[in-house]
Residue frames as qw, qx, qy, qz and C-alpha x, y, z in Angstrom:
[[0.000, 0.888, 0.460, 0.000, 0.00, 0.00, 0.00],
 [0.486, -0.073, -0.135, 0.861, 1.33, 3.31, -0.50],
 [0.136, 0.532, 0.238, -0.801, 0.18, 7.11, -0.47],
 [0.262, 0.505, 0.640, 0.517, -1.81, 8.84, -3.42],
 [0.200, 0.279, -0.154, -0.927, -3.01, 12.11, -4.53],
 [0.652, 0.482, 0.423, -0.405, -6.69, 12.41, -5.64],
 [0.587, 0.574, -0.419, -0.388, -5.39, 12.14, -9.67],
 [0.032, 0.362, -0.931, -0.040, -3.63, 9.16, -8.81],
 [0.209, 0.049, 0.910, -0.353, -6.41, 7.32, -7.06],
 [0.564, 0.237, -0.114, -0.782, -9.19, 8.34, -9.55],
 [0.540, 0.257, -0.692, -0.403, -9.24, 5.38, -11.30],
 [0.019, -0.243, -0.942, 0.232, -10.81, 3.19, -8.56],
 [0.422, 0.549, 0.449, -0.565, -14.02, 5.48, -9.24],
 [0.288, 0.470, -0.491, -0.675, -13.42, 5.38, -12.96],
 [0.566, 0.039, -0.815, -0.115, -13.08, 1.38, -13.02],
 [0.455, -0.314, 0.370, -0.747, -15.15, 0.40, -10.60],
 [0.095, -0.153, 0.980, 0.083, -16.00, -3.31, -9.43],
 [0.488, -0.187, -0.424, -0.740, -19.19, -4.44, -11.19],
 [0.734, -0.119, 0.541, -0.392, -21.62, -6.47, -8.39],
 [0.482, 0.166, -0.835, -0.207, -21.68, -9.79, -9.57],
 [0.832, -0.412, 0.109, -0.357, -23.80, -12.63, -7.40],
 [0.878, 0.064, -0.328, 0.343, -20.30, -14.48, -6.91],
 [0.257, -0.946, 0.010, -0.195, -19.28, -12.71, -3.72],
 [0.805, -0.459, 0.179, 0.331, -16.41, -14.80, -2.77],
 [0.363, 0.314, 0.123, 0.869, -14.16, -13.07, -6.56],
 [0.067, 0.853, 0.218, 0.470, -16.12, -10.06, -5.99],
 [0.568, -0.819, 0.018, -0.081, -14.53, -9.78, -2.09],
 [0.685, -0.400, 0.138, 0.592, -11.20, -10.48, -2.90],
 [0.269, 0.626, 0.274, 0.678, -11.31, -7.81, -5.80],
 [0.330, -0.857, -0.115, -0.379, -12.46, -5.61, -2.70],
 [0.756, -0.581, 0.036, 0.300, -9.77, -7.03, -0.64],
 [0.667, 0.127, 0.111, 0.726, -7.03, -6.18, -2.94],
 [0.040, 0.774, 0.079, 0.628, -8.32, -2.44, -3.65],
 [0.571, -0.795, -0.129, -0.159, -8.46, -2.31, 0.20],
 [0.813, -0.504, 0.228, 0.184, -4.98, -3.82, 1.20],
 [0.772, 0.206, 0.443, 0.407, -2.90, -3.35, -1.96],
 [0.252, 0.565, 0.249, 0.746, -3.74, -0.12, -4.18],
 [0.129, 0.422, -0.110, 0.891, -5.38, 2.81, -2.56],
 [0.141, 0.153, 0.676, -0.707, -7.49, 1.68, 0.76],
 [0.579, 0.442, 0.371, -0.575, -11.14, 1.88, -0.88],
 [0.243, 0.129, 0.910, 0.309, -13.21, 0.54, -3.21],
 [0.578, 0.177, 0.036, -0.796, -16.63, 1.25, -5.25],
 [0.187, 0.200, 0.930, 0.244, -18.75, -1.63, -6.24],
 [0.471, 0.171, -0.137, -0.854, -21.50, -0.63, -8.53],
 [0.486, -0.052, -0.728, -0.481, -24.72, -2.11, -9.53],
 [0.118, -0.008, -0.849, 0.515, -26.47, -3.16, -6.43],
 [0.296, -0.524, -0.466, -0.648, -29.85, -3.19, -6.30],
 [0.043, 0.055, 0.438, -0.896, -31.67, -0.72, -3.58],
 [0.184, -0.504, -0.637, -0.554, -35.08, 0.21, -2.38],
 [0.048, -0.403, 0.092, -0.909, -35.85, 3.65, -1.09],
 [0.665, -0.404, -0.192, -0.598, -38.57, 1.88, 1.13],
 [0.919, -0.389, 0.065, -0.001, -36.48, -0.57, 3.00],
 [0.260, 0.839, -0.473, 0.061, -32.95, 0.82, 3.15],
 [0.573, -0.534, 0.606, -0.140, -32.24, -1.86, 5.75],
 [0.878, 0.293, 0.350, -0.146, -33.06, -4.65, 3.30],
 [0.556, 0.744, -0.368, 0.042, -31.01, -3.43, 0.37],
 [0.051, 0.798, -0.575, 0.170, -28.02, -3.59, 2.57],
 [0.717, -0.389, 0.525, -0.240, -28.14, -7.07, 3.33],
 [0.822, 0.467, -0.124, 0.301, -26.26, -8.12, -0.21],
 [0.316, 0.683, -0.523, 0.401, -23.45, -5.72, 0.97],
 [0.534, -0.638, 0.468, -0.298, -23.50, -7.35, 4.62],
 [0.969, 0.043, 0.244, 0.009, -23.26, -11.01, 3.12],
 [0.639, 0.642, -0.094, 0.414, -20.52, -9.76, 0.40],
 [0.023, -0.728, 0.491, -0.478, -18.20, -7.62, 3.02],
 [0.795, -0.526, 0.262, -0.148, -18.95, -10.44, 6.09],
 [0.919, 0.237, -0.039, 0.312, -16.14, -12.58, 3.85],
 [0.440, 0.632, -0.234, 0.593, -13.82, -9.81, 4.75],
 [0.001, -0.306, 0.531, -0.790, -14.61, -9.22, 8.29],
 [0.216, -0.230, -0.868, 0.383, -16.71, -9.40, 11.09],
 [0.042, -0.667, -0.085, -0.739, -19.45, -6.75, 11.03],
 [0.245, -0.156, -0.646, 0.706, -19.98, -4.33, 14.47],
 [0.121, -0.648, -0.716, 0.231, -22.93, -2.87, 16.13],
 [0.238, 0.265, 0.149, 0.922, -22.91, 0.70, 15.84],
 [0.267, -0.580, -0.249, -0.728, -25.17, 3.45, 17.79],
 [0.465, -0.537, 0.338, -0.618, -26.92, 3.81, 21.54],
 [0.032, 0.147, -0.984, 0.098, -26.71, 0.69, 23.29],
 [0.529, 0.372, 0.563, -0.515, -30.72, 0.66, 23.54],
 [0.600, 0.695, 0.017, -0.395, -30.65, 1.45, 19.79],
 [0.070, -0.576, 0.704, 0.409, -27.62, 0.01, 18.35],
 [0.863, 0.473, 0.139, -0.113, -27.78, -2.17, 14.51],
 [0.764, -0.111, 0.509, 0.380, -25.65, -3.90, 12.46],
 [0.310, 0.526, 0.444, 0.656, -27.00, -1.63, 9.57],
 [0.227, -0.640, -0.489, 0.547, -26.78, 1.73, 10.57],
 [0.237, 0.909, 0.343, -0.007, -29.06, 5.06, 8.94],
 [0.303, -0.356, 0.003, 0.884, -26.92, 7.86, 7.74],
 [0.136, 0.614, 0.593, 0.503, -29.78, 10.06, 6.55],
 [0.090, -0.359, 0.143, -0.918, -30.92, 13.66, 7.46],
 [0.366, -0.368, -0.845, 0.128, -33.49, 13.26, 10.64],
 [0.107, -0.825, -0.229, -0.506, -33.80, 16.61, 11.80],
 [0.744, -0.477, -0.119, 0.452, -30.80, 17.28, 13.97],
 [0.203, 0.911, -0.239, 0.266, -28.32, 19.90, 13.99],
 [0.707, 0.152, -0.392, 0.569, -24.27, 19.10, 14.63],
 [0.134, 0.419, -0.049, 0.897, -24.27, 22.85, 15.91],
 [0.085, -0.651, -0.572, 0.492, -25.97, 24.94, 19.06],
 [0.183, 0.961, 0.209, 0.016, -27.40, 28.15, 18.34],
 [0.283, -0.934, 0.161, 0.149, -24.20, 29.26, 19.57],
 [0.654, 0.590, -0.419, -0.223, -22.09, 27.25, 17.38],
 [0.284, -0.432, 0.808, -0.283, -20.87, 24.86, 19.84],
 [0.315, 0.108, -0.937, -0.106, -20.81, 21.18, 19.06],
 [0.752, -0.382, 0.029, -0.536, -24.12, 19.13, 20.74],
 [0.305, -0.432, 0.758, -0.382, -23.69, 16.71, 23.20],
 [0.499, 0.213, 0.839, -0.034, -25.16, 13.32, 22.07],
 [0.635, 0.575, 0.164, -0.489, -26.28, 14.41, 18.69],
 [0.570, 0.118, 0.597, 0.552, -24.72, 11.75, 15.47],
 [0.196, 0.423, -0.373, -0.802, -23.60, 14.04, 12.67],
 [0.148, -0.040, 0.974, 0.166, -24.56, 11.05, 10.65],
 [0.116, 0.544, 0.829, 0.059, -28.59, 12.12, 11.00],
 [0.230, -0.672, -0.174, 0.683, -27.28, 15.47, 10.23],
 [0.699, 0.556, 0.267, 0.362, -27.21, 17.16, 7.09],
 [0.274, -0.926, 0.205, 0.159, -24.49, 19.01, 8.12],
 [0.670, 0.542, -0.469, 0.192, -21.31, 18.60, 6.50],
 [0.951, -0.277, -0.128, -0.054, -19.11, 16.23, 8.04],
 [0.045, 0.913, -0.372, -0.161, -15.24, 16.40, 8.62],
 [0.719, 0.381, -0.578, 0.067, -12.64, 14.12, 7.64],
 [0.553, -0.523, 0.521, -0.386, -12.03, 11.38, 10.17],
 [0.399, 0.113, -0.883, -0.218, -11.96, 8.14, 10.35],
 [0.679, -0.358, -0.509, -0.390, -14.54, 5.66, 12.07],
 [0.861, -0.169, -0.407, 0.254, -12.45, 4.23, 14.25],
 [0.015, 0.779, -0.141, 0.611, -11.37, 7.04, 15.98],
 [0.689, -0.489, 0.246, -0.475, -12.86, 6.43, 19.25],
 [0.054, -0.025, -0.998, -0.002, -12.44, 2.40, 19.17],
 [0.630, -0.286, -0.251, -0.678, -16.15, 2.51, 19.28],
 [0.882, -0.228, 0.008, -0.413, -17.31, 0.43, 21.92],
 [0.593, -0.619, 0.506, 0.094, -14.15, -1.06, 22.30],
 [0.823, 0.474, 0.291, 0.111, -13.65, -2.09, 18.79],
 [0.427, -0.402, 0.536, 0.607, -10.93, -1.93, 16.22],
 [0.725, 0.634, 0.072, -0.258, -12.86, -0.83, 13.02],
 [0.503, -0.080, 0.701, 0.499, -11.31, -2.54, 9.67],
 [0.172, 0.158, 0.670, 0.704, -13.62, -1.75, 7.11],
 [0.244, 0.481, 0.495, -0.682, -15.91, 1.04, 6.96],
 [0.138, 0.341, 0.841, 0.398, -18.73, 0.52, 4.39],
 [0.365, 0.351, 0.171, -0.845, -21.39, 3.01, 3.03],
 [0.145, 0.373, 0.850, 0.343, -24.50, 1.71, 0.32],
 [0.114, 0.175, -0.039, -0.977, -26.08, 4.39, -1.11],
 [0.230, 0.479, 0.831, 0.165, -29.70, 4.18, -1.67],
 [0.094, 0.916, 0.389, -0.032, -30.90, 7.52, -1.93],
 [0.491, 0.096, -0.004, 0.866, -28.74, 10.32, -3.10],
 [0.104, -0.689, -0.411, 0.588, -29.33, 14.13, -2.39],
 [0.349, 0.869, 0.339, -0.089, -30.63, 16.65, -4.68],
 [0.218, 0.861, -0.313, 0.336, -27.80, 19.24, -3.96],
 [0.291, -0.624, 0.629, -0.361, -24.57, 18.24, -1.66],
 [0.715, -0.576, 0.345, -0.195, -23.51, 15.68, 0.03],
 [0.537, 0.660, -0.505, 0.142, -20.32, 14.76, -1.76],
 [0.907, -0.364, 0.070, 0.200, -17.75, 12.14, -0.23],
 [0.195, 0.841, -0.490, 0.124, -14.34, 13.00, 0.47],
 [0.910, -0.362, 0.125, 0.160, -11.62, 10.61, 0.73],
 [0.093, -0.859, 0.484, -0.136, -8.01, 11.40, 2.02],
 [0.943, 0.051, -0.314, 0.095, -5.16, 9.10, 2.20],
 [0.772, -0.626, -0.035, 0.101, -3.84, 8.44, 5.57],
 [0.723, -0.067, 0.231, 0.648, -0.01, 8.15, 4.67],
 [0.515, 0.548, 0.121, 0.648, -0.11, 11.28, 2.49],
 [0.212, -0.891, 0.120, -0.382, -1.40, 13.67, 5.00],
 [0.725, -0.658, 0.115, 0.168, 0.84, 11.75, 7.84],
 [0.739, 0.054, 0.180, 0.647, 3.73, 12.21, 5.55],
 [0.265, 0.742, 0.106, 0.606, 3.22, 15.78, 4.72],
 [0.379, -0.905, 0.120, -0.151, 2.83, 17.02, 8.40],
 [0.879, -0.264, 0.160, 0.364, 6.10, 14.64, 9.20],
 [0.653, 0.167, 0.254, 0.694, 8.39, 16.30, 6.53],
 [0.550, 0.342, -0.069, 0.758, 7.03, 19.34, 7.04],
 [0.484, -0.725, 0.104, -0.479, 5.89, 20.24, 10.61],
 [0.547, 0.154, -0.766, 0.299, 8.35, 17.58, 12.32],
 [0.010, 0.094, -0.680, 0.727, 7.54, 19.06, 15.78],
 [0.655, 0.038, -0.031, -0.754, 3.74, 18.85, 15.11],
 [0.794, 0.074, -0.528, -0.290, 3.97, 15.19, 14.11],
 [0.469, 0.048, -0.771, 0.429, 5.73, 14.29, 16.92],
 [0.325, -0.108, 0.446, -0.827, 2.92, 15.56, 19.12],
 [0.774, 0.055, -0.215, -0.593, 0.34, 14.07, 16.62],
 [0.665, 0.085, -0.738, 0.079, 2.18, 10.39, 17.58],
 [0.108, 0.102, -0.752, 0.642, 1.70, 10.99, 21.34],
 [0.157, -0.507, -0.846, -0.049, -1.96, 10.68, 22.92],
 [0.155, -0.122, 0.048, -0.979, -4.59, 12.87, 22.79],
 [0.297, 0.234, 0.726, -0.574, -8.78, 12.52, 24.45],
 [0.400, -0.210, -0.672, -0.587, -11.55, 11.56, 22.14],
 [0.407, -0.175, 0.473, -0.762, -14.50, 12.48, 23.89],
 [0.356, -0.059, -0.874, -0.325, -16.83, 8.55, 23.26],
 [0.390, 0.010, 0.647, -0.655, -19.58, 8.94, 25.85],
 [0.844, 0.162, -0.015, -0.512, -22.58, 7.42, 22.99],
 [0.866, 0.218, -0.447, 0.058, -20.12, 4.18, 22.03],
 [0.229, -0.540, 0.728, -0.355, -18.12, 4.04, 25.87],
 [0.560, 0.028, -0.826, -0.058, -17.81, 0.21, 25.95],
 [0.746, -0.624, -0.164, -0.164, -19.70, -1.51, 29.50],
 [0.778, -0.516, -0.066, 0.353, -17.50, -0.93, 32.17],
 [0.637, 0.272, 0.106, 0.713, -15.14, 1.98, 30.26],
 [0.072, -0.600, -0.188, 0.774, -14.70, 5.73, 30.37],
 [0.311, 0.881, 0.171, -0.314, -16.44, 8.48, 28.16],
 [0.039, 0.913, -0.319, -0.250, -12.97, 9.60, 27.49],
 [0.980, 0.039, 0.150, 0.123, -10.52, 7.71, 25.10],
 [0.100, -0.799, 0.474, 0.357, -6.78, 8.39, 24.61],
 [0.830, 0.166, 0.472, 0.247, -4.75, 7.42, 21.66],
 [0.222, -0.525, 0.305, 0.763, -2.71, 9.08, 19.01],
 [0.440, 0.695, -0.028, -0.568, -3.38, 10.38, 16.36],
 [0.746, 0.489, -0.396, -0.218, -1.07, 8.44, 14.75],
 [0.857, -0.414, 0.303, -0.041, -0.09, 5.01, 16.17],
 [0.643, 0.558, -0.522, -0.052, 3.28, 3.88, 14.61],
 [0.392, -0.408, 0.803, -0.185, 4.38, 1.25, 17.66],
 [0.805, 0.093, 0.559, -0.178, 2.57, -1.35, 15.20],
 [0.435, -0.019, 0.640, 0.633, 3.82, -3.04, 11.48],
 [0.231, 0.474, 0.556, 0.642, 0.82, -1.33, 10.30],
 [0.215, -0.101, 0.197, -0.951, -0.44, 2.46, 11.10],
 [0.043, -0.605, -0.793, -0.056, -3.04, 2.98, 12.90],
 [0.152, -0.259, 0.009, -0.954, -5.18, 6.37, 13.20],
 [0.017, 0.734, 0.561, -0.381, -7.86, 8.12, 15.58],
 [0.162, 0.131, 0.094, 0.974, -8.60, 11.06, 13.73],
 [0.177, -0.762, -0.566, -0.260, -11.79, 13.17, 14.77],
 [0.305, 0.207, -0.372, 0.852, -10.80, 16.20, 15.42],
 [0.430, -0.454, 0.017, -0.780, -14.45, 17.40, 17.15],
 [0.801, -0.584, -0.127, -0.040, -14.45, 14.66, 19.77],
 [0.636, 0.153, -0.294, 0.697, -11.05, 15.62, 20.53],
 [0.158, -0.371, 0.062, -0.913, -12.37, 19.19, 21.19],
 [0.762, -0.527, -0.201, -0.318, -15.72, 17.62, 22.97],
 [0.841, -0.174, -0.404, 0.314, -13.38, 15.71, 25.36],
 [0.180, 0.238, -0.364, 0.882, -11.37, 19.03, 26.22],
 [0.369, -0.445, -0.022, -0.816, -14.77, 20.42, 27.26],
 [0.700, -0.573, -0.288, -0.316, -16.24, 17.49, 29.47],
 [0.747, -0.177, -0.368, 0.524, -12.61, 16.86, 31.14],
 [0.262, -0.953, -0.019, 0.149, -12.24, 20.90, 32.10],
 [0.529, -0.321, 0.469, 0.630, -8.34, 20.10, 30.59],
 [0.614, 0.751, 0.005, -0.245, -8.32, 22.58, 27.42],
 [0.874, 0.241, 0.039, 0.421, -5.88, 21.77, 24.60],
 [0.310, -0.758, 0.169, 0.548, -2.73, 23.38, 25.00],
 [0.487, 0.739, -0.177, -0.430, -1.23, 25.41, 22.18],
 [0.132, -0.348, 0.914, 0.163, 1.37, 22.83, 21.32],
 [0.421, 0.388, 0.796, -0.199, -2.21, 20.49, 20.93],
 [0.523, 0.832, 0.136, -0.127, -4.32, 23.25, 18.17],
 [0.213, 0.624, -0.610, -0.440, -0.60, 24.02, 16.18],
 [0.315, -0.212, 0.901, 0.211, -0.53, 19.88, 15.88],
 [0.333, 0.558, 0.610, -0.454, -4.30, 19.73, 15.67],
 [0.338, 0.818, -0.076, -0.459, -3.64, 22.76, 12.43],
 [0.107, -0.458, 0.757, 0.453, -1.10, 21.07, 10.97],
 [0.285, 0.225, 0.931, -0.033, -3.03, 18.03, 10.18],
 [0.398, 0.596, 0.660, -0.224, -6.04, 19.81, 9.27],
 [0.303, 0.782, -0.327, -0.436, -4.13, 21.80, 6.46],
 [0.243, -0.260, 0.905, 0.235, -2.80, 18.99, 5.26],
 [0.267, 0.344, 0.863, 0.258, -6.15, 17.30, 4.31],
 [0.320, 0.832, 0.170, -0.421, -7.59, 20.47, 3.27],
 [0.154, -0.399, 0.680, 0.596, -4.95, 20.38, 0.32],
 [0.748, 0.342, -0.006, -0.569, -7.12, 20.36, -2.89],
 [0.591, 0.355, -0.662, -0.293, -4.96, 17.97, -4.83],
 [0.091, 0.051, -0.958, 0.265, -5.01, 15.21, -1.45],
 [0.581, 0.236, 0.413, -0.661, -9.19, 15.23, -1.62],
 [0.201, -0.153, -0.825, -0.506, -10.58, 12.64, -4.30],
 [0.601, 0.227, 0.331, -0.691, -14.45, 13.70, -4.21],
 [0.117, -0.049, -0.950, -0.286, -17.04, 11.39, -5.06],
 [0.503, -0.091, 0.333, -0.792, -20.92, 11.50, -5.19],
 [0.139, -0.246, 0.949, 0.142, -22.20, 8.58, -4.47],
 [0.587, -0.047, -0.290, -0.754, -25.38, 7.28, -6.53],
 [0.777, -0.153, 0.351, -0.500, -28.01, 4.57, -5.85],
 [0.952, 0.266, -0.137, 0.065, -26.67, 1.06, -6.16],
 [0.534, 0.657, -0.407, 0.343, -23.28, 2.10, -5.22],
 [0.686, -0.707, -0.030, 0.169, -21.04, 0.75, -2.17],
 [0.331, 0.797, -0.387, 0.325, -18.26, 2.57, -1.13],
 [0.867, -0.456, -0.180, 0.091, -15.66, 0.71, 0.98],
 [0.217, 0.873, -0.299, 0.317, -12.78, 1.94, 2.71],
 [0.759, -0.055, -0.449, 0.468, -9.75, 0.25, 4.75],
 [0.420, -0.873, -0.247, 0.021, -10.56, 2.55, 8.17],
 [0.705, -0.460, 0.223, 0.492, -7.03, 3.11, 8.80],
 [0.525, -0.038, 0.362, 0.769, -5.61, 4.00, 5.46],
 [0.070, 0.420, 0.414, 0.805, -8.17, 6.09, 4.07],
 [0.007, 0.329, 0.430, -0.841, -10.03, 9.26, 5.70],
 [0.045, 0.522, 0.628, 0.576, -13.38, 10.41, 4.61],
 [0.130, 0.380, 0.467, -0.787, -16.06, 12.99, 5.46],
 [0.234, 0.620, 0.694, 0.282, -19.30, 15.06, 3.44],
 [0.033, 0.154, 0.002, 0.988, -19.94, 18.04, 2.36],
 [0.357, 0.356, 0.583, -0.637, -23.46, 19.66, 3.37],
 [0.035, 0.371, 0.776, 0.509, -26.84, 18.77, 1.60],
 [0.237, -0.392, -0.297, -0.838, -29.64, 20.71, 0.81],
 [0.350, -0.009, 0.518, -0.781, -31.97, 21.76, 4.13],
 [0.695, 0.146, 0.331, -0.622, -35.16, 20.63, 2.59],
 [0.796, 0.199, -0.540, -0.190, -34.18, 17.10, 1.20],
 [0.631, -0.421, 0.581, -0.295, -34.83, 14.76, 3.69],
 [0.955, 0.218, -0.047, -0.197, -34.34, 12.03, 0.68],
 [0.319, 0.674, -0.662, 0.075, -30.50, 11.09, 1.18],
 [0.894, -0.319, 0.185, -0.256, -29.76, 7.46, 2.52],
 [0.475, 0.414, -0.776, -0.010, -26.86, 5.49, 2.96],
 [0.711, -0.659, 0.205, -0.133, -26.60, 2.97, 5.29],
 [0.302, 0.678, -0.652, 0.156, -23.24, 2.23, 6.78],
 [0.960, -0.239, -0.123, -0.077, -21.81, -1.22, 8.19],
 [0.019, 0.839, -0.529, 0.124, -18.69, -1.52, 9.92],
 [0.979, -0.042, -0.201, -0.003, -16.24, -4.56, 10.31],
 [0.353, -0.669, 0.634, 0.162, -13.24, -5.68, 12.45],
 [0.230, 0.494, -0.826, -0.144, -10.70, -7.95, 11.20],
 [0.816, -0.032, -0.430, -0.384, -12.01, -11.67, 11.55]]
């Protein structure tokens, strides 16, 4: 696996893997994009139906389970295997522009930042493969952005050294809706893990912030220059490969190597639907 610029990495949305009802080639075709070339995949052709998103998604759960394990995902009263990412009538935002406390961007049609699932460890998990199935695109907006892990961790490295070497030390991820039974709210972990053969990342930089607030410990400046460094990095048009994603399409993504996020959709379309499924390693 190595880094990529969005021009490089086009061509997994250009050539895209056709569905096929022979999941066992179609999943190693998804394993190689995942573990090999550039950390994600598209598989087109999938059939959907705007009336029973859960349903659709239960070709991609059978077709991705060959790769992993899938995880639960939401409130522990509410948590699914197939979980909504559709507009519900939340807001990310107070009046005052401050982050909410229990609200999932996810049922937001707020734009989204670049992160990665696995941030947190949900629930004590190790995400592996985060999965989206589009069944309902949006009118206007909601664009997918994906960022490759290695380039931004190589850009801040070569040229913010003292920034990266903060970004490799631990920092609080605030996880009070996914706090595993018997854990804390609060998770620590770097930003970038390199103590293993393969990287791992937490990125999210707004439960980082949430976590300053519920612990009373703000970041210190040394924390927002590392914090900036990073987030100029993947703001870098040419390290963004955008992608909207249409009905029928799954987008998969090796949690670790590849960041993603959304731009905002249109206020009065409540018709966007993906649902996402997440897997550890088997």
């Amino acid at each position: 696996m190595r880094d990529w610029l969005a021009e490089q990495a086009k061509s997994s949305i250009d050539l895209p893997i056709p569905y096929k009802n022979d999941h066992g080639s179609v999943a190693r075709q998804i394993s190689d994009q995942l573990n090999i070339h550039f950390g994600f995949a598209i598989v087109t052709g999938l059939s959907v139906d705007p009336l029973d998103p859960e349903g659709s998604a239960e070709v991609a759960m059978d077709l991705l389970s060959r790769l992993g394990r899938p995880l639960r995902q939401g409130p522990p009263a509410g948590s699914s295997l197939k979980w909504l990412v559709r507009y519900e009538g939340v807001d990310r935002f107070r009046s005052n522009g401050r982050f909410q406390q229990g609200v999932y961007t996810s049922k937001s049609r707020d734009a989204i930042d670049i992160h990665n699932d696995g941030a947190m460890e949900p629930y004590g998990h190790q995400i592996y493969i985060s999965s989206l199935l589009c069944v309902e695109a949006a009118a206007e907006g909601g664009r997918t952005t994906l960022v490759s892990t290695l380039t931004v961790m190589n850009i801040v490295r070569r040229e913010h050294p003292q920034h990266f070497e903060r970004l490799c030390r631990p920092f609080a991820f605030e996880r009070t809706h996914v706090t595993p039974a018997g854990g804390a709210p609060v998770f620590f972990a770097p930003v970038f893990d390199l103590s293993r053969a393969d990287v791992k990342v937490h990125w999210n930089r707004q439960r980082i912030e949430m976590a300053a607030e519920i612990t009373g410990v703000p970041l210190s400046p040394s924390e927002v220059g590392a914090l900036d460094a990073l987030d100029a990095a993947i703001m870098r048009p040419e390290v963004q490969l955008n992608h909207s994603l249409r009905p029928g399409e799954l987008l998969v993504i090796n949690d670790d190597l590849v960041l993603h996020g959304r731009s905002q959709f249109s206020g009065a379309d409540r018709r966007r639907c993906l649902v996402r499924i997440l897997f550890a390693r088997p």
